[in-house]
GUSE-657052 format. One record per residue (C-alpha): residue number from 1; x, y, z; chain. Coordinates in steps of 0.25 Angstrom, whole numbers. Layout:
+-----+-------+-------+-------+-----+
! seq !     u !     v !     w ! mol !
+-----+-------+-------+-------+-----+
! NUM !     X !     Y !     Z !   A !
...
+-----+-------+-------+-------+-----+
end
This chain:
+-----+-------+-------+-------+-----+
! seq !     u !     v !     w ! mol !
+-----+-------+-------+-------+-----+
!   1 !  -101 !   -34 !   115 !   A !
!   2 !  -113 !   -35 !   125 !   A !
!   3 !  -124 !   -43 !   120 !   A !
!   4 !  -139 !   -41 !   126 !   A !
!   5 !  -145 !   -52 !   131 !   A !
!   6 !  -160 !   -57 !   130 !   A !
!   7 !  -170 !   -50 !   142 !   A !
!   8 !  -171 !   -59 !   153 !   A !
!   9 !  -184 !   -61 !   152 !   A !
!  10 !  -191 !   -64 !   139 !   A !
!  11 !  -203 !   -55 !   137 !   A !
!  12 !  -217 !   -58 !   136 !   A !
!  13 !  -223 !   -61 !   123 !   A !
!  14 !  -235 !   -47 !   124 !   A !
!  15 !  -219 !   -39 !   127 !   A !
!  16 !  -214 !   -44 !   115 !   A !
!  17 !  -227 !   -43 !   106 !   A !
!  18 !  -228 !   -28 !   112 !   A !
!  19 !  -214 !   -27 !   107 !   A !
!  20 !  -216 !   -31 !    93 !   A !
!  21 !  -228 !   -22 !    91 !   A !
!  22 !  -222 !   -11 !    97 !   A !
!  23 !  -208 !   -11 !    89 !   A !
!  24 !  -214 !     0 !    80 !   A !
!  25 !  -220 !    10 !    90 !   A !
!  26 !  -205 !     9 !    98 !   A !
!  27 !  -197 !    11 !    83 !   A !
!  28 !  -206 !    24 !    82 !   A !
!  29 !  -206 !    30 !    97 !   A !
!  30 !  -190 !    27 !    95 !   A !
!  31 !  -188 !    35 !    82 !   A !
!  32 !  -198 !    46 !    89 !   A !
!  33 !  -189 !    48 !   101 !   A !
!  34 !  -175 !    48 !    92 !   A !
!  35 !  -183 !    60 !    83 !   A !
!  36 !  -186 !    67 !    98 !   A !
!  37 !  -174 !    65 !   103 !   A !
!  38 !  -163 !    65 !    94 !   A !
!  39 !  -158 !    77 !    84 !   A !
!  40 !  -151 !    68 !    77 !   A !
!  41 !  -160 !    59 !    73 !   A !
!  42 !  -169 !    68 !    65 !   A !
!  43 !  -159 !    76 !    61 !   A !
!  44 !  -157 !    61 !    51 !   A !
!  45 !  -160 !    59 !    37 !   A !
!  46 !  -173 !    52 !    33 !   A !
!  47 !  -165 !    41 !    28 !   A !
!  48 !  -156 !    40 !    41 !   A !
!  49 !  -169 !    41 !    50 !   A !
!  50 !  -175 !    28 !    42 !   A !
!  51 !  -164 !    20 !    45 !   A !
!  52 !  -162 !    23 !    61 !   A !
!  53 !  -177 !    20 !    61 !   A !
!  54 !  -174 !     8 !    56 !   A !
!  55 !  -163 !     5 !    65 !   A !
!  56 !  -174 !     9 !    76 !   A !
!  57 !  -182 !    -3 !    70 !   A !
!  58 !  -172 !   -12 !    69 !   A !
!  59 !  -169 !   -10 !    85 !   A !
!  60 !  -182 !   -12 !    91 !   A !
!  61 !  -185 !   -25 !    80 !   A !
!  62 !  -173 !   -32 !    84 !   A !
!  63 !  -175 !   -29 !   100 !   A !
!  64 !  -188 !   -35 !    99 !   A !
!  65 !  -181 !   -47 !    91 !   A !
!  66 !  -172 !   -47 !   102 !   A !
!  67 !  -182 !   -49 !   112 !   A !
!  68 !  -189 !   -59 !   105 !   A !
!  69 !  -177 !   -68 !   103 !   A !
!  70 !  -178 !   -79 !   115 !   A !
!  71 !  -162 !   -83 !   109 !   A !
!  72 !  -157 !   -70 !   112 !   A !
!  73 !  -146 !   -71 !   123 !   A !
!  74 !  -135 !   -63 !   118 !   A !
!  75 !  -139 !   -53 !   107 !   A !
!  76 !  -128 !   -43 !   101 !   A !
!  77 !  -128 !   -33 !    90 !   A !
!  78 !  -121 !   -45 !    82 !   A !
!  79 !  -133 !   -52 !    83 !   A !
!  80 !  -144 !   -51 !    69 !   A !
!  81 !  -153 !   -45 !    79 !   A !
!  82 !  -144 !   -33 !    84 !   A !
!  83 !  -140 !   -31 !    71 !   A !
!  84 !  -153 !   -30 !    65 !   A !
!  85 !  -153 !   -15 !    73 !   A !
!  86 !  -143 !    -8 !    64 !   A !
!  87 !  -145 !   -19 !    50 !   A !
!  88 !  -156 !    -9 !    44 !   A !
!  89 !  -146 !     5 !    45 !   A !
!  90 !  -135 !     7 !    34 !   A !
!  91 !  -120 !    10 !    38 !   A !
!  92 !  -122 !    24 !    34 !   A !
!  93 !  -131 !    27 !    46 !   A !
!  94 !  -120 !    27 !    55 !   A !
!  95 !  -116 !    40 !    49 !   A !
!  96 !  -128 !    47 !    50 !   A !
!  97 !  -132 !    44 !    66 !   A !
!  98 !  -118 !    39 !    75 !   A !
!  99 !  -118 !    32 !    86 !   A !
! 100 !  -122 !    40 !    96 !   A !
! 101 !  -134 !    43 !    90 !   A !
! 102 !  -136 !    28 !    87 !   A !
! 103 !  -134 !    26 !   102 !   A !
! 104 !  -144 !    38 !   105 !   A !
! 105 !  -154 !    29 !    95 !   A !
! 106 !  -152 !    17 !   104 !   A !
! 107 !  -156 !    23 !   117 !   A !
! 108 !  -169 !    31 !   110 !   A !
! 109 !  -173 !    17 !   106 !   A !
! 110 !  -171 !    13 !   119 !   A !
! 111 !  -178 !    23 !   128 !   A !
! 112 !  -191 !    20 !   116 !   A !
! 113 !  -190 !     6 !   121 !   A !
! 114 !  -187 !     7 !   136 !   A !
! 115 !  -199 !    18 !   138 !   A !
! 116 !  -209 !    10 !   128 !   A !
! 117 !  -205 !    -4 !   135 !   A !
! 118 !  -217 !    -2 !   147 !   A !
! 119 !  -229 !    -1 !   135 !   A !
! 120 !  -222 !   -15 !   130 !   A !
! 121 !  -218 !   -23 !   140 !   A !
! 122 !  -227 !   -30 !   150 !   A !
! 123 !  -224 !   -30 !   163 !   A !
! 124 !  -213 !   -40 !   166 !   A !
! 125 !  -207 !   -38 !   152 !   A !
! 126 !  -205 !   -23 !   154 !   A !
! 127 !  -191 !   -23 !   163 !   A !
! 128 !  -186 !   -35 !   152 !   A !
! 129 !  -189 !   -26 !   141 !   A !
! 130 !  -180 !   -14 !   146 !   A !
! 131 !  -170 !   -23 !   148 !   A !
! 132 !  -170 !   -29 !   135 !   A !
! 133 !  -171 !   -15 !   128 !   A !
! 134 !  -159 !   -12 !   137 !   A !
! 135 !  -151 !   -23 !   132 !   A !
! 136 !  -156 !   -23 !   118 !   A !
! 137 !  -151 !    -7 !   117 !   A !
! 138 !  -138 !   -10 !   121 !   A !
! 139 !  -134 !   -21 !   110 !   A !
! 140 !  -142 !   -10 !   100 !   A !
! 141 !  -131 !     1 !   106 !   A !
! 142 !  -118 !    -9 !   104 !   A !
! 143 !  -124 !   -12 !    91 !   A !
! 144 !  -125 !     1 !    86 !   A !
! 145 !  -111 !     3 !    91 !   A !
! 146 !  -106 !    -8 !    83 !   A !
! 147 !  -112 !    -2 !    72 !   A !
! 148 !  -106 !    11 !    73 !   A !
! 149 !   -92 !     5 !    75 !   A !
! 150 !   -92 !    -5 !    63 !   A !
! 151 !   -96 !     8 !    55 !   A !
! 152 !   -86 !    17 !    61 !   A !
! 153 !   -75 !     6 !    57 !   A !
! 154 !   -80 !     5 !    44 !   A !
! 155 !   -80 !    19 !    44 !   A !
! 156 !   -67 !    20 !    48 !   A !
! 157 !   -61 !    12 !    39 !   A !
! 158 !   -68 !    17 !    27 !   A !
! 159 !   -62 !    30 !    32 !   A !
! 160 !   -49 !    25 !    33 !   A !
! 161 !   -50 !    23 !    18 !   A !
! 162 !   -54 !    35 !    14 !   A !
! 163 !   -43 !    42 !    23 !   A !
! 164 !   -32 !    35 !    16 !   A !
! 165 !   -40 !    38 !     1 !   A !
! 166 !   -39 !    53 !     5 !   A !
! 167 !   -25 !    53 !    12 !   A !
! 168 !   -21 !    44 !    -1 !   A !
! 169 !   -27 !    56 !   -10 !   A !
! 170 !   -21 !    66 !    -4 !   A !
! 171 !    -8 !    62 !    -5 !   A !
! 172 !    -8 !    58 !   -19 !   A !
! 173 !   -15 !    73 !   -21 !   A !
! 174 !   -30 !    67 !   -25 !   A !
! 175 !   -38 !    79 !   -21 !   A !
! 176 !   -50 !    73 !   -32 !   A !
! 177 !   -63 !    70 !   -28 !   A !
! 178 !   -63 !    56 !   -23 !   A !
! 179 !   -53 !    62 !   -11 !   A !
! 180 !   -62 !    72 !    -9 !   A !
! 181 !   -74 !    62 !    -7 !   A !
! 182 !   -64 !    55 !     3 !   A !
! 183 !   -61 !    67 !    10 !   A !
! 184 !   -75 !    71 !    13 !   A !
! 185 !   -79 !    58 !    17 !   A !
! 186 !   -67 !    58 !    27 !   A !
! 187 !   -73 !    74 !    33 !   A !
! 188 !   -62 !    80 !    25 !   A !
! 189 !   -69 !    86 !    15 !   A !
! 190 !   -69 !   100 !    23 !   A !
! 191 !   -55 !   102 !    32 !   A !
! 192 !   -45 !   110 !    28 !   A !
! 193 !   -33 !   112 !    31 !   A !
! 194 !   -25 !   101 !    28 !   A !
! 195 !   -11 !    95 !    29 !   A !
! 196 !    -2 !    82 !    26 !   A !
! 197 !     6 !    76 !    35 !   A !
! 198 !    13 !    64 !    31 !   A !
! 199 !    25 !    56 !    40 !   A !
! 200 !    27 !    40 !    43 !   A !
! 201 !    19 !    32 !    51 !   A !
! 202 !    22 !    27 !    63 !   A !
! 203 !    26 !    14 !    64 !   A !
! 204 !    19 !     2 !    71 !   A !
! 205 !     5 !     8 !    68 !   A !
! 206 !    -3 !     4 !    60 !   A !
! 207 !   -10 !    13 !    48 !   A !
! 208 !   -22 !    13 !    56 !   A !
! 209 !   -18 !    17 !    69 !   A !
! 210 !   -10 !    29 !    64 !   A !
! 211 !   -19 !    36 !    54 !   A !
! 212 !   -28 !    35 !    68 !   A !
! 213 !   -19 !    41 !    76 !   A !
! 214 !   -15 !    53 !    67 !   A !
! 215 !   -31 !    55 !    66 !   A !
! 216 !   -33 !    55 !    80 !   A !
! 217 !   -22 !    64 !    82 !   A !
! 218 !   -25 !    74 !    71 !   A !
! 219 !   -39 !    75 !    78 !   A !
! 220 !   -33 !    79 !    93 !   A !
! 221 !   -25 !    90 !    84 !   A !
! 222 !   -40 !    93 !    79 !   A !
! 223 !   -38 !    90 !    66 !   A !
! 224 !   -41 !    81 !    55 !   A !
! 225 !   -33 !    70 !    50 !   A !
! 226 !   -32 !    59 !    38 !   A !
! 227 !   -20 !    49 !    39 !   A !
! 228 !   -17 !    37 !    29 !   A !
! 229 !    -3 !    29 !    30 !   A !
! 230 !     1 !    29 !    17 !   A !
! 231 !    15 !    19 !    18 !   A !
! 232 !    25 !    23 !    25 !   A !
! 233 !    19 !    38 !    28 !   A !
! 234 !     7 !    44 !    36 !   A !
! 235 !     0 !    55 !    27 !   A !
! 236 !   -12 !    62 !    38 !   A !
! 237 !   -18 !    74 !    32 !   A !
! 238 !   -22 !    85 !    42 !   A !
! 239 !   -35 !    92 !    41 !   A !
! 240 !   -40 !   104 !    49 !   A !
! 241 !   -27 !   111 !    49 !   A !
! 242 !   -24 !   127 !    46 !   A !
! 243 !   -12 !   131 !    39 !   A !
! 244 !    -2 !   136 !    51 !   A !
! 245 !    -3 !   152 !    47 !   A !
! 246 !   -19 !   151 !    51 !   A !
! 247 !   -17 !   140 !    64 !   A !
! 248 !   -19 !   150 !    75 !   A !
! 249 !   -17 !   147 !    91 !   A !
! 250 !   -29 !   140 !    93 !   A !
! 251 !   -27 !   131 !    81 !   A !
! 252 !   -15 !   125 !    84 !   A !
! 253 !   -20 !   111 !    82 !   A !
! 254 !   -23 !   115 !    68 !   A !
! 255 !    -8 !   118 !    65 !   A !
! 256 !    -3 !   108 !    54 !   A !
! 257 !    11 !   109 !    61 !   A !
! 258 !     5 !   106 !    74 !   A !
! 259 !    -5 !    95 !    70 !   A !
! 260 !     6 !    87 !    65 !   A !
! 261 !    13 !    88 !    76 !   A !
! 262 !     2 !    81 !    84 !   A !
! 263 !     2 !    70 !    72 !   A !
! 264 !    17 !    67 !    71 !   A !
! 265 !    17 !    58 !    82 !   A !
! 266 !     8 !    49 !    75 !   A !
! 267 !    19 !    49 !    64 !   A !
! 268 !    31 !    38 !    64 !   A !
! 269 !    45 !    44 !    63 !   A !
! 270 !    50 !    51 !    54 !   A !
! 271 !    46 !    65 !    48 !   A !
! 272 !    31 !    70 !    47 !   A !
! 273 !    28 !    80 !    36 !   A !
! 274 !    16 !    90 !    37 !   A !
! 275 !    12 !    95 !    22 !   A !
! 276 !     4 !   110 !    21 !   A !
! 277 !    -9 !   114 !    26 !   A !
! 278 !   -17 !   114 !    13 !   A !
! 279 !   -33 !   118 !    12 !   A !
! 280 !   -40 !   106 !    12 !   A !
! 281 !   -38 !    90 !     9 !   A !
! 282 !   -39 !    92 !    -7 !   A !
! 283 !   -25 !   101 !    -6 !   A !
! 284 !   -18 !    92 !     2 !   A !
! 285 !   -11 !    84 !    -6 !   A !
! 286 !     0 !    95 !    -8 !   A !
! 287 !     3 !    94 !     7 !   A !
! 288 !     5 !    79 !     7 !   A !
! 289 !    14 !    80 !    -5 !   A !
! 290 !    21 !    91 !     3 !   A !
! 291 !    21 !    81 !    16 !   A !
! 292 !    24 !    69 !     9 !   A !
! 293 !    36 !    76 !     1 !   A !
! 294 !    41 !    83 !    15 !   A !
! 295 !    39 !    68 !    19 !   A !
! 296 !    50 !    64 !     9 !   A !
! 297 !    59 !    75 !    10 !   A !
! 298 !    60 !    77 !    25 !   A !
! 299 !    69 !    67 !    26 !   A !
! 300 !    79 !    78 !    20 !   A !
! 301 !    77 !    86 !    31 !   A !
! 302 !    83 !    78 !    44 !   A !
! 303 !    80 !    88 !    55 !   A !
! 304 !    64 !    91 !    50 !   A !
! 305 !    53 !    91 !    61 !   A !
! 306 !    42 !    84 !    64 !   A !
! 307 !    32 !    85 !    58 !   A !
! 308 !    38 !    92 !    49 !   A !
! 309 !    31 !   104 !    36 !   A !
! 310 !    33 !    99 !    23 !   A !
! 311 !    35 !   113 !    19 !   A !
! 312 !    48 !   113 !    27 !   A !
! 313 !    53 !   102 !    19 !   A !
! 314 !    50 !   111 !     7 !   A !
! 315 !    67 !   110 !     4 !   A !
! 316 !    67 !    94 !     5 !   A !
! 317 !    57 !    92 !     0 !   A !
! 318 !    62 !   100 !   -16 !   A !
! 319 !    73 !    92 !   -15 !   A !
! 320 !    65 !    80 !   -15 !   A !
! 321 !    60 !    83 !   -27 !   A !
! 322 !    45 !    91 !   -21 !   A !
! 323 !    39 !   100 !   -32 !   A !
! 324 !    30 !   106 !   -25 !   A !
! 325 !    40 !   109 !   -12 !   A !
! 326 !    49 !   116 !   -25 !   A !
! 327 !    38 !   124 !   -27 !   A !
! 328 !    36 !   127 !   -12 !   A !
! 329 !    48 !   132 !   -12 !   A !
! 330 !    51 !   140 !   -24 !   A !
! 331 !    36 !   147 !   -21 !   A !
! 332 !    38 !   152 !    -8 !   A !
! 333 !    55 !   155 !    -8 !   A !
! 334 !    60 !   157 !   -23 !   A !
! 335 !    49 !   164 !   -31 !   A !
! 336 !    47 !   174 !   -21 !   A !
! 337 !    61 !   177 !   -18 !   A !
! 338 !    63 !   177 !   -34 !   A !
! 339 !    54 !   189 !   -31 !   A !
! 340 !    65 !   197 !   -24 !   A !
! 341 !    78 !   195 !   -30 !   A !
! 342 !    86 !   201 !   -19 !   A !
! 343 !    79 !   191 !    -9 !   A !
! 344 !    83 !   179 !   -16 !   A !
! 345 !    96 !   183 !   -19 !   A !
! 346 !    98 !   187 !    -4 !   A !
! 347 !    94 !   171 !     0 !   A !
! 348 !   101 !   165 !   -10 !   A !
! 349 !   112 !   171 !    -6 !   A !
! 350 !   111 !   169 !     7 !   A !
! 351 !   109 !   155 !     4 !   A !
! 352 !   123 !   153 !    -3 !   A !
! 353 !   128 !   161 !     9 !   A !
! 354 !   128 !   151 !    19 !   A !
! 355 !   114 !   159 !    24 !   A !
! 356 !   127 !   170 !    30 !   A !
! 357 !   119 !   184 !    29 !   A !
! 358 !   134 !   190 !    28 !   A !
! 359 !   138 !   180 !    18 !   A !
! 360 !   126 !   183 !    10 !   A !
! 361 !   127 !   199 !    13 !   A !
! 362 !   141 !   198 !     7 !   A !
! 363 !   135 !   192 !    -7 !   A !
! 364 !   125 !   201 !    -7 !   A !
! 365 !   132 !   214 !    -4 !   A !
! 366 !   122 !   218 !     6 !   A !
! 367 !   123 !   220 !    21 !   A !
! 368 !   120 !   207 !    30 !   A !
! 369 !   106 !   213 !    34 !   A !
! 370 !   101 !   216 !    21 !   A !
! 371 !   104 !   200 !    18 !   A !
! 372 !    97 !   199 !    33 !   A !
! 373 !    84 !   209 !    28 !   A !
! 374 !    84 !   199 !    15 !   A !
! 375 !    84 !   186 !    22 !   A !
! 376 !    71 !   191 !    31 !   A !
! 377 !    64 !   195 !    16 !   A !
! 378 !    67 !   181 !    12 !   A !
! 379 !    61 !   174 !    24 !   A !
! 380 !    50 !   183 !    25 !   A !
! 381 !    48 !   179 !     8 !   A !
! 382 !    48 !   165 !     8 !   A !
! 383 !    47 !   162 !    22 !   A !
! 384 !    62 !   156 !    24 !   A !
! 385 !    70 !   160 !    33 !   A !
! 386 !    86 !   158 !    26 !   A !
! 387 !    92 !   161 !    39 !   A !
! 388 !    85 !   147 !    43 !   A !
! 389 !    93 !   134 !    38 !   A !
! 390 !    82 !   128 !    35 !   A !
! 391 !    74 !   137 !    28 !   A !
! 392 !    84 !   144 !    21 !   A !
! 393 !    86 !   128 !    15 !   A !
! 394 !    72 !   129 !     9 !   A !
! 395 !    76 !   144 !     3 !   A !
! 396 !    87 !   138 !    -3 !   A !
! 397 !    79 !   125 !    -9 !   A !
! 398 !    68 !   135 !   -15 !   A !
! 399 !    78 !   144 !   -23 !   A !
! 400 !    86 !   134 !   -28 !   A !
! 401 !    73 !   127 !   -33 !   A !
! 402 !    68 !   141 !   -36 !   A !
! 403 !    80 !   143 !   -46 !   A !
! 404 !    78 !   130 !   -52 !   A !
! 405 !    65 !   133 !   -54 !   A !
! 406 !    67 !   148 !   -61 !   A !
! 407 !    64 !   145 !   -77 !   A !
! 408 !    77 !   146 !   -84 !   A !
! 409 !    79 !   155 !   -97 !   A !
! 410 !    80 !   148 !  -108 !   A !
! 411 !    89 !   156 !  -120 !   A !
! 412 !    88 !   155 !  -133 !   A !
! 413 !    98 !   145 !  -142 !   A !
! 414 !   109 !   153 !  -148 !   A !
! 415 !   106 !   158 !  -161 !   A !
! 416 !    91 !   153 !  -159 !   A !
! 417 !    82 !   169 !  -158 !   A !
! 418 !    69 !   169 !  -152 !   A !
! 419 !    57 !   169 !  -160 !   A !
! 420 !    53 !   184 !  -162 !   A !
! 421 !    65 !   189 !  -157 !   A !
! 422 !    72 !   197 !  -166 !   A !
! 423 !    89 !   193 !  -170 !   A !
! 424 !   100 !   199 !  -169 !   A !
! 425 !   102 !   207 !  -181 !   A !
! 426 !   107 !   201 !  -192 !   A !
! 427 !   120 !   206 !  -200 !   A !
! 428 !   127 !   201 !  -212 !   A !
! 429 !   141 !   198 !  -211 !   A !
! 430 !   147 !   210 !  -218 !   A !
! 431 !   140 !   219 !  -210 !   A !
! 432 !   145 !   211 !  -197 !   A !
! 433 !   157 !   218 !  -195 !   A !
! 434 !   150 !   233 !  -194 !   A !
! 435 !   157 !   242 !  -186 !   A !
! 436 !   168 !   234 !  -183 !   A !
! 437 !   177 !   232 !  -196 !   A !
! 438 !   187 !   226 !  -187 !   A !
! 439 !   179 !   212 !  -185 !   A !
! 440 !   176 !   213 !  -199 !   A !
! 441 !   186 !   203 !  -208 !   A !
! 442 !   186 !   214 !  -219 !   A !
! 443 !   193 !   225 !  -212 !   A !
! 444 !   204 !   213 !  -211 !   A !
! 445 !   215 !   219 !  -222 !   A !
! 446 !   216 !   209 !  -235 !   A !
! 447 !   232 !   208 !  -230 !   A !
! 448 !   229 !   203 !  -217 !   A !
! 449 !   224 !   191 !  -210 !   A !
! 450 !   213 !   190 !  -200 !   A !
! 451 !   223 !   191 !  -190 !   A !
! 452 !   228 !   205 !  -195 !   A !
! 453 !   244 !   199 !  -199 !   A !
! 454 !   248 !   202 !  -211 !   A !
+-----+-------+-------+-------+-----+
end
């Protein structure tokens, strides 16, 4: 870093003394011209006001120490006196002024000083003066940048933290207070629209180094991003999205499908899995369940895309055991086909038919268009079109986990009746054979035997 250097000439002892005295009236005409010149500034708090005054103080004391210090060859903001500037300020004012405005603070001080150094100075002190303001401001600049740094990496990584905390909760389905405290501290406490994508990371780079490349991704895409790597898996979450019915034209950098796209390259190999859109971070957890189980299953499925919807893995992923992909399915293609009986016999027929429409026609006694008409219901139903191998395979999943999911009648034991119910009547053995004296060993002649021989 450069380091300013003592003036080249020392200045005369009446410089200093006016100096010394006049250390107030400069902290005063400083403050009047950042109140004049700079909206921010008064648009501070009291407190923060106070403190930046005192920062102010602490700048013009420890130049005029500076000065005075005959030792001083090769001051830094390392040195006890540079560091006296920014000593008195806590941590937190970094987040009420940045360092722009800490800079624009710097140069109002500066221009105080420079246009007040004639009323000081005597004459052959004034140009060394100017100097030494000059070189003074600039070690104060690179301080206050070495300030801001140290606090955006402690910032960072105190982020970092919460990131992984929220990324952590959300997988786990924690939407409880303390996640959403994490969120809003993070900015997410607002943004909606929001989706889990989930793959492996890329190899040879380090945790760091790809949660920042996923981020700075996800902003080109203009939207807003949390990653944590979590073993042998990525999980970002998205936010900022709109579900792909409302993504019109102009919002195409919105479209979860062609976020991820974006994003994938910043995956390692293998299968990247994109969960639903859900409202907000407090609902996400069902869509990194629902890319995390996709992640699982998709290995099922050797020619899926990438990226790839966990919804289209809806099939694999029942018969890895997913209950909620079972009730996906069931809920969108068995219940309401249920509702139209000859709509689900038509594609479950179909289905044992080899998907042939004459085949199924034939089964049906009904004319190949008819089978044709039926098929278009169905899709335009469930959204599946059977004549599609692929989907027609999700139809077939969700009817026979449908069926398996239809309560079965339970009948009574034999003999057992109902409470309530009324018997079958009851009648004594004599009157048994009513009606029918043929059944009724009676109507047998005493000289014959139950088979009628004599």
């Amino acid at each position: 870093m450069t380091s300013a250097s003592a003036p080249q000439t020392r200045l005369g002892t009446a410089t200093r003394r006016r100096l010394e005295g006049g250390a107030g009236a400069l902290t005063a005409a400083a403050l009047r011209r950042m109140e004049a010149d700079h909206g921010w500034y008064r648009a501070l708090g009291a407190e923060d006001r106070s403190w930046l005054t005192l920062v102010v103080q602490a700048a013009v004391s420890s130049f005029l120490t500076w000065l005075q210090d005959d030792a001083v060859g090769d001051a830094s903001p390392r040195d006890p006196v540079m560091r006296e500037v920014f000593a008195e300020a806590p941590r937190e004012l970094t987040r009420a002024i940045n360092l722009a405005q800490t800079l624009e603070l710097v140069r109002t001080v500066v221009d105080v000083v420079e246009h007040e150094v004639a009323s000081y100075a005597g004459r052959t002190d004034e140009r060394t003066l100017r100097e030494a303001v000059l070189r003074y401001s600039r070690e104060v600049a690179f301080g206050a940048a070495e300030v801001y740094a140290a606090a955006a990496e402690s910032r960072g990584a105190w982020d970092a933290r919460l990131e992984a905390l929220v990324v952590d909760a959300v997988v786990r389905g924690e939407a409880d207070d303390s996640m959403q405290s994490r969120a809003t501290a993070l900015g997410w406490g607002s943004v909606q629209g929001v989706a889990v994508v989930a793959g492996s990371p890329a190899r040879d780079v380090g945790a760091a180094a790809a949660v920042d490349a996923v981020r700075r991704a996800a902003a080109r895409e203009g939207v807003e991003a949390l990653a944590a790597l979590q073993r042998r898996r990525l999980v970002v979450i998205l936010g900022g999205l709109r579900p792909p019915a409302t993504a019109g034209p102009e919002g195409t950098a919105a479209r979860p499908a062609t976020v991820v796209a974006a994003l994938a390259e910043h995956f390692g190999e293998g299968p990247v899995v994109l969960g639903p859109t859900v409202p907000h971070l407090f609902a996400a957890g069902r869509s990194a369940r629902a890319a995390l189980s996709g992640l699982a299953a998709v290995a099922a499925w050797p020619a899926a895309p990438r990226p790839v919807l966990a919804d289209d893995l809806l099939p694999e992923r029942v018969l890895g055991g997913d209950g909620p992909a079972r009730r996906t399915l069931v809920n969108r293609v068995h219940h309401p086909l249920a509702q139209h009986p000859a709509l689900l016999a038509t594609a479950t027929e179909f289905l044992e038919q080899g998907r042939s429409l004459e085949a199924t026609a034939r089964a049906l006694y009904v004319h190949p268009n008819t089978v044709r008409y039926r098929l278009g219901r169905v899709a335009a139903l469930v959204g599946y079109d059977l004549t599609t191998p692929r989907e027609a395979l999700a139809v077939q999943v969700a009817l026979a986990v449908g069926r398996l999911a239809e309560p079965e009648p339970r009948p009574w034991r034999s003999g057992v009746t109902p409470r309530g119910a009324a018997g079958p009547p009851t009648t004594r053995l004599e009157d048994s054979s009513n009606g029918h004296p043929e059944d009724s060993w009676a109507s047998v002649p005493p000289d014959e035997g139950p088979t009628g021989e004599a």
